[in-house]
C-alpha positions as a LaTeX table, in Angstrom:
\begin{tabular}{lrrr}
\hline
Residue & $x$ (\AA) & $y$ (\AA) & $z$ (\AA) \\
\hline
Unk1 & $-15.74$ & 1.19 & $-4.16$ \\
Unk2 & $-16.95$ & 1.52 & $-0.83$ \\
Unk3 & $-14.43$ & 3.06 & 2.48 \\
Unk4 & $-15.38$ & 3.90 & 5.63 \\
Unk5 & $-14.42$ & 5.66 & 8.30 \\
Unk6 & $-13.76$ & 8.97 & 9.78 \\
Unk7 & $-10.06$ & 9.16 & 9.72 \\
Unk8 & $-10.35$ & 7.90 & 5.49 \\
Unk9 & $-13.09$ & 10.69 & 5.03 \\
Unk10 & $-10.77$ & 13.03 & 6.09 \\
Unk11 & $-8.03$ & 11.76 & 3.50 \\
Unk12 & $-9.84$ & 11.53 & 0.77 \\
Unk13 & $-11.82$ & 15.01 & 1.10 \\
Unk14 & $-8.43$ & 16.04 & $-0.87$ \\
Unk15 & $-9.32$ & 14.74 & $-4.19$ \\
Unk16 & $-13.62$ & 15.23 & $-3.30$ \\
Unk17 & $-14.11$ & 14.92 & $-7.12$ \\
Unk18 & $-13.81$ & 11.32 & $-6.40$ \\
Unk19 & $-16.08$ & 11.52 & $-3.65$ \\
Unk20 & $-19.76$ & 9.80 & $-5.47$ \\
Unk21 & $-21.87$ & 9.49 & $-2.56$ \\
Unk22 & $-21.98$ & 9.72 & 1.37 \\
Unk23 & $-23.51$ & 7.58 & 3.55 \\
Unk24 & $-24.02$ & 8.75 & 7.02 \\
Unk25 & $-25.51$ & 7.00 & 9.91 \\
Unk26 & $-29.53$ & 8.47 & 11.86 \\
Unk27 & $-26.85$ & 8.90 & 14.82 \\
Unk28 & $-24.27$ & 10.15 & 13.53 \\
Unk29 & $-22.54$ & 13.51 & 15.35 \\
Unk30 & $-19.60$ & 14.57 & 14.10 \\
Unk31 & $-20.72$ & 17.99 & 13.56 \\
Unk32 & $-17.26$ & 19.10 & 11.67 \\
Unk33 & $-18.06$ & 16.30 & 8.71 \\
Unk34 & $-21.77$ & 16.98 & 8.69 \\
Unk35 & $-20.75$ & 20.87 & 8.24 \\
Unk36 & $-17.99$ & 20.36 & 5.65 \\
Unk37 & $-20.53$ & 17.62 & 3.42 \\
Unk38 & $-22.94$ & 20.43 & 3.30 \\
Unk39 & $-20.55$ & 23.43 & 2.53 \\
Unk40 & $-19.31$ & 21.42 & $-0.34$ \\
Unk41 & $-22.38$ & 20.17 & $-1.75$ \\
Unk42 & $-21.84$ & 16.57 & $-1.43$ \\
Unk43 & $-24.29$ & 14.56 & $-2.46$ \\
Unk44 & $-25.46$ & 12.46 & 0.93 \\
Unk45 & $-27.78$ & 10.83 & 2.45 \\
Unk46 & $-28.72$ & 9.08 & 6.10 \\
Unk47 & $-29.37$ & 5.70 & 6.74 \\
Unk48 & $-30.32$ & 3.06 & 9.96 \\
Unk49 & $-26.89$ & 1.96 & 11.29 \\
Unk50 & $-27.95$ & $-1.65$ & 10.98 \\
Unk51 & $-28.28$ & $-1.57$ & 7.64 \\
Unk52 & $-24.86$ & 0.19 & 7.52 \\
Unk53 & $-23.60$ & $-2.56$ & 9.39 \\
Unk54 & $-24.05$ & $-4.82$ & 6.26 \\
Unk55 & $-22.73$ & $-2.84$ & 4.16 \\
Unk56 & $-19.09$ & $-2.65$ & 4.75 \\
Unk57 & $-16.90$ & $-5.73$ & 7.00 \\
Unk58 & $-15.18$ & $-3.11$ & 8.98 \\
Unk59 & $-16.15$ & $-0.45$ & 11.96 \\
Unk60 & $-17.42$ & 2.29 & 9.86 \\
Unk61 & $-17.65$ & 4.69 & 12.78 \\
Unk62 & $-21.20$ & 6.07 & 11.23 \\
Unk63 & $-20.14$ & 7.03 & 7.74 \\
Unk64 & $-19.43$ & 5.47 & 4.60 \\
Unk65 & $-18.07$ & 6.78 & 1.33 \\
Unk66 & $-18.72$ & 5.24 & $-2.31$ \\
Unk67 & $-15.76$ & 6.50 & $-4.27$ \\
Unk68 & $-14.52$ & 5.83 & $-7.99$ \\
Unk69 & $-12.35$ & 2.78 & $-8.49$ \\
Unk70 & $-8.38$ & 3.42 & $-7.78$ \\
Unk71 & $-6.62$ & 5.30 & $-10.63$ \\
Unk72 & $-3.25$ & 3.01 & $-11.18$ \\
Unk73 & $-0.08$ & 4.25 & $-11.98$ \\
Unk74 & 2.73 & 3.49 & $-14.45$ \\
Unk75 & 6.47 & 3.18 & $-14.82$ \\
Unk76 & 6.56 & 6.28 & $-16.75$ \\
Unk77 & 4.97 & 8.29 & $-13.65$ \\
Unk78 & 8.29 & 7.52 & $-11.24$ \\
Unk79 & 10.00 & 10.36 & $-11.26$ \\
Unk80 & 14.01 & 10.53 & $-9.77$ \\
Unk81 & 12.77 & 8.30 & $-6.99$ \\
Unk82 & 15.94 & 6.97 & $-4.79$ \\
Unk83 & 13.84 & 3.83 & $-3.36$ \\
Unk84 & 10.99 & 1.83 & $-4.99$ \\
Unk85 & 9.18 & $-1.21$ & $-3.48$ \\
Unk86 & 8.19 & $-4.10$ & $-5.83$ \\
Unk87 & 5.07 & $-6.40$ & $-4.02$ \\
Unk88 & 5.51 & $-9.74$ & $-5.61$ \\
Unk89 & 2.15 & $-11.22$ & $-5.31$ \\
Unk90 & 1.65 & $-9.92$ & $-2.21$ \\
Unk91 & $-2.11$ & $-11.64$ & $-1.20$ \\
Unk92 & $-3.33$ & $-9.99$ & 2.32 \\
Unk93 & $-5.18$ & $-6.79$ & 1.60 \\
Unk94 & $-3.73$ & $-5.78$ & 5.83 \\
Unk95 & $-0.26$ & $-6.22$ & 4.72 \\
Unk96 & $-0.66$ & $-3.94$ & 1.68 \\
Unk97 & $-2.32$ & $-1.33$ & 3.28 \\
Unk98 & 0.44 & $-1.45$ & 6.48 \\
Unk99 & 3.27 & $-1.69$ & 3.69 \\
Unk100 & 1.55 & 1.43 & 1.98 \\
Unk101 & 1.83 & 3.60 & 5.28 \\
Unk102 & 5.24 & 2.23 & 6.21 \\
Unk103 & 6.24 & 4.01 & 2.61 \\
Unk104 & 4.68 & 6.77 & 3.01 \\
Unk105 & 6.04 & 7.60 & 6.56 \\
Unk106 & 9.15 & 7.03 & 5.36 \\
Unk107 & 8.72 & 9.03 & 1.71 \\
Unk108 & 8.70 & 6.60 & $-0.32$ \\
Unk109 & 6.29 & 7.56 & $-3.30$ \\
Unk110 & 5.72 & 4.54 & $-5.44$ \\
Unk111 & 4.82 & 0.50 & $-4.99$ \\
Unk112 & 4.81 & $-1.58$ & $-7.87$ \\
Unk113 & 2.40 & $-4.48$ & $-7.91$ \\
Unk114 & 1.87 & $-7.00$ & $-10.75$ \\
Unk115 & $-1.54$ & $-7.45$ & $-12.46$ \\
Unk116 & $-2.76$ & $-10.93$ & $-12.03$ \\
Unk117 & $-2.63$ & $-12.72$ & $-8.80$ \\
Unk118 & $-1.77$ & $-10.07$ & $-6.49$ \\
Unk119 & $-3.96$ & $-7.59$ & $-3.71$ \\
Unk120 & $-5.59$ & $-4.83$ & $-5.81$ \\
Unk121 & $-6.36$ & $-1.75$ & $-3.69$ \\
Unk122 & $-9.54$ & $-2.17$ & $-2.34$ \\
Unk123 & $-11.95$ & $-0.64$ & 1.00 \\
Unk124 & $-9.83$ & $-2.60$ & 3.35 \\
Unk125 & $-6.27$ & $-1.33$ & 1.60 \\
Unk126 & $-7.44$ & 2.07 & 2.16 \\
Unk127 & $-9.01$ & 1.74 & 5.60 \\
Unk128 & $-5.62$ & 0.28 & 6.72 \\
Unk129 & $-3.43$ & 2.28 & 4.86 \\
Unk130 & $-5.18$ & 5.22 & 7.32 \\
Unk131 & $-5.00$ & 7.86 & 4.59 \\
Unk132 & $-1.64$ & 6.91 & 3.42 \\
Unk133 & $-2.99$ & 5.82 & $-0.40$ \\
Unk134 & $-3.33$ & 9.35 & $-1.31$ \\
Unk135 & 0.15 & 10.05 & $-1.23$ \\
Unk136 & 1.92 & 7.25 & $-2.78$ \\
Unk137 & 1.27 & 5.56 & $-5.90$ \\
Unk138 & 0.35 & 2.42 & $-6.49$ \\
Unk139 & 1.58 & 0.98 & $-10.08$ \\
Unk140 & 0.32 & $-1.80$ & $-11.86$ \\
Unk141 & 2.41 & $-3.68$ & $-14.37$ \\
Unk142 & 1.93 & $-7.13$ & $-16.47$ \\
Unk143 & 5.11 & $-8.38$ & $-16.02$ \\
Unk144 & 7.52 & $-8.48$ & $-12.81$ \\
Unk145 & 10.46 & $-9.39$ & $-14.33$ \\
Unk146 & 10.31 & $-7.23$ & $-17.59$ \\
Unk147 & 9.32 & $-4.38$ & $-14.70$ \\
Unk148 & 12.89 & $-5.11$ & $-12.65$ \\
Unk149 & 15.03 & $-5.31$ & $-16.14$ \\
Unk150 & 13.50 & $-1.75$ & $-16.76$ \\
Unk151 & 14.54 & $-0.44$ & $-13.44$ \\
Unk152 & 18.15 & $-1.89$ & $-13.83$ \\
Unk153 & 18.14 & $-0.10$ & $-17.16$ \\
Unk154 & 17.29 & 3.12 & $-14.84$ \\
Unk155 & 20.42 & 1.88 & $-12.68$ \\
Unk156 & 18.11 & 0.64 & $-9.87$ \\
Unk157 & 20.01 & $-2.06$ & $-7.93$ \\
Unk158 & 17.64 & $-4.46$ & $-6.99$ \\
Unk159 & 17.47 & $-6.45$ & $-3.88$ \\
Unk160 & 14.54 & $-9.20$ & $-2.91$ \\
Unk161 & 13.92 & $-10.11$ & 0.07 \\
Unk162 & 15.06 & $-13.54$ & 1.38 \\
Unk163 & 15.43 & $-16.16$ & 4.66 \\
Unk164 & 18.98 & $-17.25$ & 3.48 \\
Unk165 & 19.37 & $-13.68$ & 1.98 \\
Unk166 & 22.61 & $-11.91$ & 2.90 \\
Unk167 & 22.33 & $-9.83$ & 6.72 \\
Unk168 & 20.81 & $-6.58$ & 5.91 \\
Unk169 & 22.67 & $-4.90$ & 8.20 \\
Unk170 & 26.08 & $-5.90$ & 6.65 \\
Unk171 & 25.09 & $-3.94$ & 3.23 \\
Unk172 & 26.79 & $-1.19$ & 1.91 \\
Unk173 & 23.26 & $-0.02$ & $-0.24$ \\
Unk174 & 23.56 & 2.01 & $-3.98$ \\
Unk175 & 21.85 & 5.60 & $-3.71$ \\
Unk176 & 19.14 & 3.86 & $-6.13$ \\
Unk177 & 17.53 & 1.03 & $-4.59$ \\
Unk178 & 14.67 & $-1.39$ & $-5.79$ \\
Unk179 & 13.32 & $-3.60$ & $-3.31$ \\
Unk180 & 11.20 & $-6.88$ & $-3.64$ \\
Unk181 & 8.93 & $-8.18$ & $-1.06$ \\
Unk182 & 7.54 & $-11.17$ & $-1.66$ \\
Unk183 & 3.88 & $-13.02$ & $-0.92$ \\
Unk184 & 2.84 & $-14.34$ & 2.47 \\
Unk185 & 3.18 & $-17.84$ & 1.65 \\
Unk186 & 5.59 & $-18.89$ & $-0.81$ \\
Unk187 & 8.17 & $-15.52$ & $-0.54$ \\
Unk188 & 9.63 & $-14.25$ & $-3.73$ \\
Unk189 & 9.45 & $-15.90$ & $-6.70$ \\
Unk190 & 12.50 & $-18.25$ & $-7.77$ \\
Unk191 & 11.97 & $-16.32$ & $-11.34$ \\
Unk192 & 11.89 & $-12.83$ & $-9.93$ \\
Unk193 & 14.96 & $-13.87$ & $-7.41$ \\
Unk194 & 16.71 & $-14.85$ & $-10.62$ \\
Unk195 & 16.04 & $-11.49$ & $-12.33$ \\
Unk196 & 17.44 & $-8.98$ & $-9.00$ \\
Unk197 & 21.14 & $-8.46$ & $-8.06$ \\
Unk198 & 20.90 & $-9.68$ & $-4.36$ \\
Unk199 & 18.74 & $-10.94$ & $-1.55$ \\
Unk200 & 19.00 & $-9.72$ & 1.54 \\
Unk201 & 17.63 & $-11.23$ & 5.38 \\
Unk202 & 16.77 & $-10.13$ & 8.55 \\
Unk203 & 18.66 & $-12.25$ & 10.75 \\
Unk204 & 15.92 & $-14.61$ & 13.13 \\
Unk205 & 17.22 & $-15.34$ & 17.23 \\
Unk206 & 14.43 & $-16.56$ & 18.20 \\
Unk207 & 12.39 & $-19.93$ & 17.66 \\
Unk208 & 10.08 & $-18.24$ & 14.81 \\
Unk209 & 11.77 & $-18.19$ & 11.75 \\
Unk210 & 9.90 & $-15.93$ & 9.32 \\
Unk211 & 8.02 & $-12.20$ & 9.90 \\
Unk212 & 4.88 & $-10.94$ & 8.77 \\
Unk213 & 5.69 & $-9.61$ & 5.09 \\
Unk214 & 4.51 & $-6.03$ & 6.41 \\
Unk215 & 6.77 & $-5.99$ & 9.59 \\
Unk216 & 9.60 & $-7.59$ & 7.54 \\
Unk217 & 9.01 & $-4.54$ & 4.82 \\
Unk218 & 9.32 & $-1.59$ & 7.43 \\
Unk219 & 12.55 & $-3.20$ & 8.92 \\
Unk220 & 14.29 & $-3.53$ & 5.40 \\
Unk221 & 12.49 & 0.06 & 4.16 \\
Unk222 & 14.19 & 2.15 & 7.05 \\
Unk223 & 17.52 & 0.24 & 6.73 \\
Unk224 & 17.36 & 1.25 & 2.98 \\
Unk225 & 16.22 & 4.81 & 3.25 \\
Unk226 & 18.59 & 5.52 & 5.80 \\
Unk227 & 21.77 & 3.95 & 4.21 \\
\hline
\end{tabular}
């Protein structure tokens, strides 16, 4: 997988094992990343930036890194986590990387995404996430609705998110909270609404009547964290 970047170099230097090849740009100056590549021995190697240009879809600001394929998660790997975030088939690779920093700014450690129809974390999930990735898990599971009956077991209470949901604000929230966002298009599932304990809305006064499923996330994720 290919990311690009100078803030994402400077995430993922953290886990450089994962680091396969640099790509830098003839021009490029950043004397700080040219240093630290060669103090570390990473492997590297300079390029015209028009070829760069083809390379990526993205302003790679000179450098681009090919790194290993994502490393999902599991159930097993949440550990005494007060608030988890279900994405149900969640389709804009922007939203999940905004979603991804919104959780991590606000220390949440783990998303769970299904396995079929659904954003995988790819270049443009970890240029927007800006870094975030590498401190929240992503886990993949085959089945949303087995997933949220597990959780429940775990006494998770599990709200989705929902246009004739109850007020969000009006909510007296559990200490352990699962919550479901759902896709861009179509919401969340009537199958996986059938499966949680309560949906919950942010109240529209204006002549739009839905938000971006990112923006809509944050609101609900700080209400939730800060119960």
């Amino acid at each position: 997988m290919k990311v690009f970047g100078k803030n994402v170099f400077n995430e993922i230097i953290h886990n450089k094992e994962n680091i396969k090849r640099i790509i830098l740009s003839k021009n490029f100056k950043d004397q700080k990343i040219i240093k630290y590549i060669k103090d570390n021995n990473l492997k590297y190697q300079t390029i015209e930036p028009h070829i760069m240009d083809k390379m990526v879809d993205g302003k790679h600001q000179g450098i681009i890194v090919e790194i290993n394929d994502y490393n999902y998660y599991t159930l097993n790997d949440i550990q005494n986590e007060n608030t988890i975030i279900i994405l149900d088939h969640l389709e804009d690779p922007h939203n999940f990387g905004a979603i991804i920093r919104t959780c991590e700014a606000a220390g949440i450690k783990s998303i769970i995404i299904p396995k079929d129809r659904s954003v995988s974390v790819n270049s443009t999930v970890m240029k927007t996430s800006a870094g975030a990735l590498e401190h929240v898990k992503i886990i993949i599971v085959s089945n949303l609705v087995n997933t949220i009956n597990k959780l429940k077991e775990k006494n998770y209470y599990v709200y989705y998110a929902d246009m004739i949901g109850e007020n969000y604000r009006t909510i007296s929230y559990p200490s352990k909270i699962c919550l479901v966002i759902g896709s861009e298009g179509h919401g969340v599932s009537k199958l996986i609404k059938e499966s949680c304990d309560r949906g919950i809305s942010i109240p529209m006064y204006g002549k739009v009547n839905s938000l971006n499923a990112s923006v809509a996330a944050a609101i609900l994720i700080y209400e939730v964290i800060n119960r």
